[in-house]
Every structure is written in structure tokens, then in C-alpha cells.
C-alpha positions in Angstrom: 35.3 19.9 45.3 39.4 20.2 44.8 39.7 18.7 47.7 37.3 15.8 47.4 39.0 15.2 44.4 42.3 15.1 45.9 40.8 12.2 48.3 39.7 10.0 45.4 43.0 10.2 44.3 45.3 9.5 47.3 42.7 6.5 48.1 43.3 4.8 44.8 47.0 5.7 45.2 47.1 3.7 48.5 44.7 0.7 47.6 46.5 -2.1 47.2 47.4 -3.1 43.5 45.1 -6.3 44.1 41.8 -4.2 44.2 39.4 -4.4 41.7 40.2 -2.6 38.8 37.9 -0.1 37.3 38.2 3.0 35.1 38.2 5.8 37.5 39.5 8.3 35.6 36.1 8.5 33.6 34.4 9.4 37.3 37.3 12.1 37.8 37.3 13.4 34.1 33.6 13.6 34.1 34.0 15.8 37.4 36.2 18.0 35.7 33.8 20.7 34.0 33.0 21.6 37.9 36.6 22.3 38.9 37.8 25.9 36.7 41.8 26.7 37.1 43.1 27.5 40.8 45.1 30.5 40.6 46.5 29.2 44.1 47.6 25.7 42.4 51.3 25.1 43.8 52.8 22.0 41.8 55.3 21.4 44.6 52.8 20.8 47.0 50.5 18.5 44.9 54.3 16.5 44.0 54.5 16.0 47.4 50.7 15.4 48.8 49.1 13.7 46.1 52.0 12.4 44.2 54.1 10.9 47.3 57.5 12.3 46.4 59.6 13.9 49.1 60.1 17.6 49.4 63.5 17.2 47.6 62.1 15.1 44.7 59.7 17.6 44.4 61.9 20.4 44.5 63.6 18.5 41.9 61.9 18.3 39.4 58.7 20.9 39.7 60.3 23.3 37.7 58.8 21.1 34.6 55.2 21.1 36.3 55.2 25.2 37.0 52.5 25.6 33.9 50.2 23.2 35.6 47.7 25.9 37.0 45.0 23.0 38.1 44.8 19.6 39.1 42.2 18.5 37.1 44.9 16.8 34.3 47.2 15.8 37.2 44.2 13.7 38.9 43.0 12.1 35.7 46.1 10.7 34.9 47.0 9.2 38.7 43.4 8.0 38.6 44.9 6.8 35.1 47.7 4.6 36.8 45.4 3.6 39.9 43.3 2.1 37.6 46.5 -0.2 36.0 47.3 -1.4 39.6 49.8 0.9 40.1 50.9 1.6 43.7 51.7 4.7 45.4 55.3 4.3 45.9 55.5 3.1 42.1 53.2 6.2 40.8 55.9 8.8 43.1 59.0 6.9 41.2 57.4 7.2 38.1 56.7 11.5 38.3 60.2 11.4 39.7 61.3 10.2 37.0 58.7 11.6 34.3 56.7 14.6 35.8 55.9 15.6 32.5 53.5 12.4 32.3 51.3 14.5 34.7 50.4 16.4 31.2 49.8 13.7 28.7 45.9 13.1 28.2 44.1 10.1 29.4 41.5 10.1 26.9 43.5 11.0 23.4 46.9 9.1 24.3 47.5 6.7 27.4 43.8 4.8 27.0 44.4 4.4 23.5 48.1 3.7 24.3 47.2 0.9 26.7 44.3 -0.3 24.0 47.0 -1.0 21.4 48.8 -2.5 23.6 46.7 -4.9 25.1 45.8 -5.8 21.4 49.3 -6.9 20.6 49.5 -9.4 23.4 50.0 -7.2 26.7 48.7 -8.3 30.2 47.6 -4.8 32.1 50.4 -6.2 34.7 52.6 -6.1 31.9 51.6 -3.0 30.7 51.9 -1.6 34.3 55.5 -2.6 34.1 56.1 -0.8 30.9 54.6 2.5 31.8 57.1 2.4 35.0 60.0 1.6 32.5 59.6 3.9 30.2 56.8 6.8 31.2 58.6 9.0 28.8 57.7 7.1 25.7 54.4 5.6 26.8 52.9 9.1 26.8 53.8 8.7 22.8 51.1 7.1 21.1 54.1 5.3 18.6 54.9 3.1 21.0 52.5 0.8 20.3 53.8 0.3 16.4 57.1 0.1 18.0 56.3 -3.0 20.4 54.3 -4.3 17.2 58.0 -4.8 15.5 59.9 -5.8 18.6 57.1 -8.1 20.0 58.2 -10.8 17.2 61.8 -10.2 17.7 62.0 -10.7 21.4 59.5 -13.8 21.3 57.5 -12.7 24.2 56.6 -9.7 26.0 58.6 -10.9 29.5 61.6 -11.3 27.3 61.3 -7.1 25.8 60.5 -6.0 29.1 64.0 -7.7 30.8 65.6 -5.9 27.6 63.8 -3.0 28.7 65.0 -2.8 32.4 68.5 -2.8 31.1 68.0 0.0 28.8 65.0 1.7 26.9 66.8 2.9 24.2 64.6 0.4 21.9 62.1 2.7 22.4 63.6 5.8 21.6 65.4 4.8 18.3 64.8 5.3 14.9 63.3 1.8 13.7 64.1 2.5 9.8 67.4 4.2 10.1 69.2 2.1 12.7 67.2 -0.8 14.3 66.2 -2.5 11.3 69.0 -2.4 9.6 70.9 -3.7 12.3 68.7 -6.9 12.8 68.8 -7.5 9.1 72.9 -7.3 9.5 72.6 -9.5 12.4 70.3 -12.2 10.8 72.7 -12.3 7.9 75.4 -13.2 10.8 73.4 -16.3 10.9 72.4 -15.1 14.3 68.8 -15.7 15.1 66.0 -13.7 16.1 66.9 -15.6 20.0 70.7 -14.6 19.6 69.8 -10.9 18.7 66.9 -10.9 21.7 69.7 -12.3 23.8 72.7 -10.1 22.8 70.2 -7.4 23.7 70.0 -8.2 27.0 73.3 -7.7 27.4 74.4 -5.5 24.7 71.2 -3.1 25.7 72.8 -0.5 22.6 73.4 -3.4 20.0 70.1 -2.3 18.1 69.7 1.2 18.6 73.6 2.5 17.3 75.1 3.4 14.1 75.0 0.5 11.9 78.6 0.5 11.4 79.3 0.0 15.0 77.8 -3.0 15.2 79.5 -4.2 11.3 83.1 -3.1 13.2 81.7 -5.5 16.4 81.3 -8.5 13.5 84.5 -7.9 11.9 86.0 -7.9 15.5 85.1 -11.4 16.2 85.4 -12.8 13.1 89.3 -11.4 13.1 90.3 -13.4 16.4 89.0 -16.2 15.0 85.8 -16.7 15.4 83.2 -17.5 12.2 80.1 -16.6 12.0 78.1 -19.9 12.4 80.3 -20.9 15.4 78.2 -21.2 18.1 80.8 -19.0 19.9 79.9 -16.3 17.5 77.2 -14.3 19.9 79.6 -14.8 22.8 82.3 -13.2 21.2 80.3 -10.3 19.9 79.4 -9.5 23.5 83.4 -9.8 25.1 84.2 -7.4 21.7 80.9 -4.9 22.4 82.6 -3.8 25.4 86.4 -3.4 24.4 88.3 -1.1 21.8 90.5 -2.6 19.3 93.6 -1.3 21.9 92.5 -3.4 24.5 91.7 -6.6 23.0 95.4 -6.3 21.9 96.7 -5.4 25.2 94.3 -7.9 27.0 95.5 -10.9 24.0 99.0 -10.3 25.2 98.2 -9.8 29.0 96.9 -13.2 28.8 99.7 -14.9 26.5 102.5 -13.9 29.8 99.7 -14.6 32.7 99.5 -18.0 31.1 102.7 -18.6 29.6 100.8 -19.4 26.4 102.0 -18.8 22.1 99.9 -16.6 19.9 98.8 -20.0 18.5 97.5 -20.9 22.3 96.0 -17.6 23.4 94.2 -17.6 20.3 92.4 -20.8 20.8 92.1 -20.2 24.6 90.0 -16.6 23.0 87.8 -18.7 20.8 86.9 -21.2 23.3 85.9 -18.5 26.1 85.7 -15.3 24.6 84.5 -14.2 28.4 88.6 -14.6 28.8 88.3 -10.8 27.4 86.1 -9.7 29.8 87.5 -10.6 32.9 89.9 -8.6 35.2 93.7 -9.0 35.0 93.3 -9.2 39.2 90.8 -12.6 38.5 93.1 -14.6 36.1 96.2 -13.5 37.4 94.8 -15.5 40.9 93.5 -18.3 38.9 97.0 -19.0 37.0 99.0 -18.7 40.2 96.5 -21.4 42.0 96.1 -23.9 38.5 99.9 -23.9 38.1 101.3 -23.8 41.3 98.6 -26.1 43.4 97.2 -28.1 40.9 99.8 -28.2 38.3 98.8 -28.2 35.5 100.4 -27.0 31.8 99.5 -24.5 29.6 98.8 -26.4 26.8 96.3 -28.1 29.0 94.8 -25.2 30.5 94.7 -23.6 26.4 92.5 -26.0 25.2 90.2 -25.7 28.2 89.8 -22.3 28.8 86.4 -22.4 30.3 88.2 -23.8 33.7 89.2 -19.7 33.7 85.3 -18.6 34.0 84.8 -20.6 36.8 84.5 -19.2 40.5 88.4 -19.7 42.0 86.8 -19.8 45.4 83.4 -21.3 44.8 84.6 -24.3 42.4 88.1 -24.5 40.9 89.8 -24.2 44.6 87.0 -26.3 46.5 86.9 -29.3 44.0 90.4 -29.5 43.7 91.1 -30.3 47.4 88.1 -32.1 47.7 90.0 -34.9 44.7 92.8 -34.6 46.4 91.7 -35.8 49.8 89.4 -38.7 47.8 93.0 -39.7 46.1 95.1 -39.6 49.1 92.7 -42.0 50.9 92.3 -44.2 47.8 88.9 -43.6 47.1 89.3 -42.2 43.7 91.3 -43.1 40.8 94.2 -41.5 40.7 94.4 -40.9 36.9 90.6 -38.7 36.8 90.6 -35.6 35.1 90.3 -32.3 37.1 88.8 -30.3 34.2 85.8 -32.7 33.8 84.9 -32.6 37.5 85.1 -29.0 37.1 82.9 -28.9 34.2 79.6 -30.8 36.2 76.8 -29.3 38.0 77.6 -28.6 41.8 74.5 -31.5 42.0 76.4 -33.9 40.4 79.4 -33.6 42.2 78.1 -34.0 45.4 76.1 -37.1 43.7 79.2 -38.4 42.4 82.4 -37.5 44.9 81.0 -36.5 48.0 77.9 -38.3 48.8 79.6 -42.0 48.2 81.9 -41.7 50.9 80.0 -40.3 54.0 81.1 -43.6 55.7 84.6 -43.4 54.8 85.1 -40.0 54.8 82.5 -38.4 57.3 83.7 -34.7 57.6 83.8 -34.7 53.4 80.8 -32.9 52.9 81.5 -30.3 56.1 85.3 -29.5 55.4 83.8 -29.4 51.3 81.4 -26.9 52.2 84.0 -24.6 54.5 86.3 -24.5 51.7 83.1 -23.0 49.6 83.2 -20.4 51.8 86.8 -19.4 52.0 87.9 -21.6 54.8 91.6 -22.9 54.8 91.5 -26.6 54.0 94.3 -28.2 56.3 
């Protein structure tokens, strides 16, 4: 019998994701009062056999499935995932990463778990992708209240989920101590519930730290200069997120000598691209060199168009620029057009509008164009 249930289990394990899905752990769980405790159950083995982890996954991590002294559980719950389209290779990363989840109960949490869940909006796909995320708190019938707030917040399950991959912190934290009282900050920022769901994604902490942590963040961007219903105002909270105080000063003045700019000039340059912060002193210092010494151009200039400093040196700013200059040496653009708004359009348009027209006059255009793209030389 132990072994006839083993081969229900590895079968649903490798059926494809596809297949029909049924619930199989009822058929397993109602097998159960025929299978009594194997003294000669060894959890390594069933890691590795039934589970699919390797022998040094299993080795791992079976020290937290020693008490286990029969499969019955064990097969219930992989029956338990089978039956949400889970695949062998994802049921062996999820034990890896949460062999405790071999424990939790089908029938008094995860069913009721996925229940709630599916009640609040959930696909079983998307459920499937939650349980891999975050096996830990899934085997916690909270969860679902927890997705009940964040589900409004976030706008759509997808959009929780991609918040999720980047962090599942959200569903660890304490929602009336620290994550409420941070989105009510936040909304009072003027910052909507799309700004916080975004900041999220890339802030995946913003939510789930000490309230006063993310009031220091606010009171960081609003003292270089940026309010709070500028629409630069969630940008800037980002750049500041991942920065102390120390090295927004030392990156301010790092940027002031790079660029040869006043504190008047930095500090507009800041406001304008507060991704300026972010970026390494190696990846301006190569963009100043080539935007004064190629194309010329002044500080002031450059100041009050900072977002020309975001752009890819060798996938735009340096490709464009010789691409303009060829078109003006052979008279085929006015000499007097700006280099910041042909930076500034989508790679479509400037084919459209600079390289496409002149295939006739200029036939290698497009081919010497594209080698510069790619790091070529131009001669």
C-alpha cells in the first residue's frame, strides 16, 4: 500500500501542469486510515524520491522533516499541489525552500487557504504562483485577510504577485503596526494607491519597515527639492530609499565637479532625474567626458536636461550623435537641430525621422547606425 501510494504521487508530480485538474488528495487522504506509522520512514529518502530534490538538497534541509515518521501527510499535501498544476520540478523548489509545508494540513489550512483565496479574485494559476512564492506563509490561514487588504492596494492580483517575487515581506509584516500606517503616510504624500503599488515594486521594504523610515525617506526628497505633488516625487523617494544622508551629500558634490555645475545647477539637474543619485560615478564620469568633449555641449545645457544622463552612452547618446553628425556634414539635416530632442524620441521614431529618409543619399546610414549600436568605432 506505501508504495502504491508513493506511485500516485510521483505520477501526479510528473503529469504535466495541463492535465485535468481534480482533487486527489481526497483519494490519498481517504486511503490514509490503511497506512499506520512506518517505523522505517527515512525523510531523506522520500526528499529525494518522491519530492525530487537532490541528495544535497535533501541533506539540506531534512533535519526539519526528522519527526515525520509516515508519509501519509507528506503524500496528501504533494497530491495537494498536483492537484493546483504544480510540476515536479516546481513542487522539489518549493520543499527546498519550505520542507516544513510537508506538515501543514490539507484539509484544515491549505483547501481552505486556496478557498479564500479564490473568493477574493485568484485564478488557481495564480494561486499556484503564490504558494511557490511564499509556501511559508500560505501554510497560514491569515494570508487570505492579508491579500484581502493588499488586493485593493495593488489593483490586481498580477501586480501583488510581481511585488511578491521581489520580496514577500508583505506577507510577513504586521498590517496594523507598520503597513497601514505607512500607506496612510504615503496617501497623505499625495501619492496614490498606483504610486505606492509601484514604489513597491521597487522599494520591496517601503511598506513593511518602521514607519519612521519611510517619514525620514519623505523628508529626504522633499529637502533636495522636490514637493510632494511633483510628479518627480515617487522618483525621488526611490533614488533616496537606497542612499544614506552621507552619500546623497557625497554623490550632490561628486556630480557638481563631474559636471562642472553650481549648487544652484546640481540641484535642478537632482530634481529633474533623481535617477542621477543612483547611478555609478564610473557611468557619468564616461557620459561627461563624451557630452563635453565630442559633442560639446555646456553645463548649463546639460543642467537643465539631465535626463540626457540616464540614457544608454553606447546604445543612444553616442550612436545618435554621429548619426547627426554625418546627416549635417552631408547637408541633409539642418544644422541648428537640437541634440537633446533627438535624444529624447523613441528609437522608432528616429529611424522614422533621420535614418529611413535618406537610404538613397546616404545608403550605409542604417548599417554603420546599427554598428555603432553595438560598440563599433564610427570612422
Amino acid at each position: 500500500m506505501l508504495h502504491l501510494r508513493h506511485c500516485i504521487v510521483s505520477c501526479l508530480l510528473s503529469s504535466p501542469a495541463t492535465s485535468p485538474i481534480f482533487p486527489l488528495h481526497r483519494l490519498l487522504s481517504a486511503a490514509a486510515p490503511a497506512v499506520s506509522a512506518n517505523p522505517g520512514f527515512a525523510a531523506e529518502e522520500y526528499l529525494v524520491h518522491t519530492c525530487g530534490l537532490t541528495r544535497a538538497q535533501a541533506l539540506k534541509v531534512s533535519a526539519k522533516t526528522s519527526h515525520i515518521k509516515s508519509p501519509t501527510n507528506p503524500d496528501a499535501v504533494l497530491a495537494f499541489l498536483a492537484d493546483l498544476g504544480l510540476a515536479g520540478a516546481d513542487v522539489a523548489a518549493l520543499v527546498g525552500k519550505d520542507p516544513l509545508f510537508l506538515c501543514a494540513g490539507v484539509e484544515r489550512t491549505l483547501s481552505p487557504v486556496v478557498v479564500g483565496l479564490t473568493g477574493l479574485g485568484l485564478s488557481r494559476s495564480e494561486v499556484a504562483r503564490l504558494v511557490s512564492l511564499a509556501p511559508d506563509r500560505f501554510r497560514c490561514r491569515s494570508i487570505v485577510s492579508k491579500l484581502q487588504y493588499y488586493l485593493p492596494l495593488f489593483g490586481s492580483p498580477e501586480k501583488l504577485l510581481r511585488a511578491l517575487k521581489n520580496g514577500t515581506n508583505l506577507l510577513s509584516s504586521d498590517l496594523e503596526r507598520l503597513v497601514k500606517p505607512n500607506v496612510a503616510f504615503l496617501r497623505g504624500c499625495r501619492l496614490g494607491d498606483c504610486d505606492v503599488a509601484k514604489l513597491c515594486l521597487l522599494v520591496p521594504w517601503l511598506l513593511s519597515t518602521n514607519p519612521e523610515r519611510v517619514q525620514a525617506m519623505v523628508a529626504c526628497a522633499e529637502g533636495l527639492g522636490v514637493p510632494r505633488e511633483s510628479m518627480m516625487f515617487r522618483h525621488m523617494l526611490q533614488a533616496v530609499s537606497l542612499l544614506s544622508k552621507e552619500k546623497i551629500a557625497a554623490k550632490l558634490e561628486s556630480l557638481k565637479n563631474m559636471f562642472r555645475w553650481s549648487d544652484a545647477e546640481v540641484r535642478i539637474a537632482v530634481c529633474k532625474a533623481p535617477k542621477l543619485l543612483t547611478k555609478s560615478k564610473e557611468a557619468l564620469q564616461s557620459r561627461s567626458n563624451f557630452l563635453f568633449s565630442n559633442v560639446g555641449l555646456a553645463p548649463a545645457y546639460i543642467a537643465h536636461r539631465p535626463a540626457m544622463l540616464t540614457y544608454s552612452l553606447e546604445g543612444r547618446v553616442r550612436p545618435r550623435y554621429y548619426a547627426l553628425k554625418f546627416l549635417k556634414e552631408k547637408g541633409l539635416l539642418h544644422k541648428d537641430r537640437d541634440y537633446y530632442s533627438t535624444l529624447m524620441i523613441s528609437e522608432k521614431e528616429f529611424m522614422e525621422k533621420f535614418v529611413c529618409p535618406h537610404k538613397e543619399a546616404a545608403p550605409h546610414l542604417a548599417e554603420d547606425y546599427a554598428a555603432v549600436c553595438r560598440g563599433k568605432v564610427p570612422t
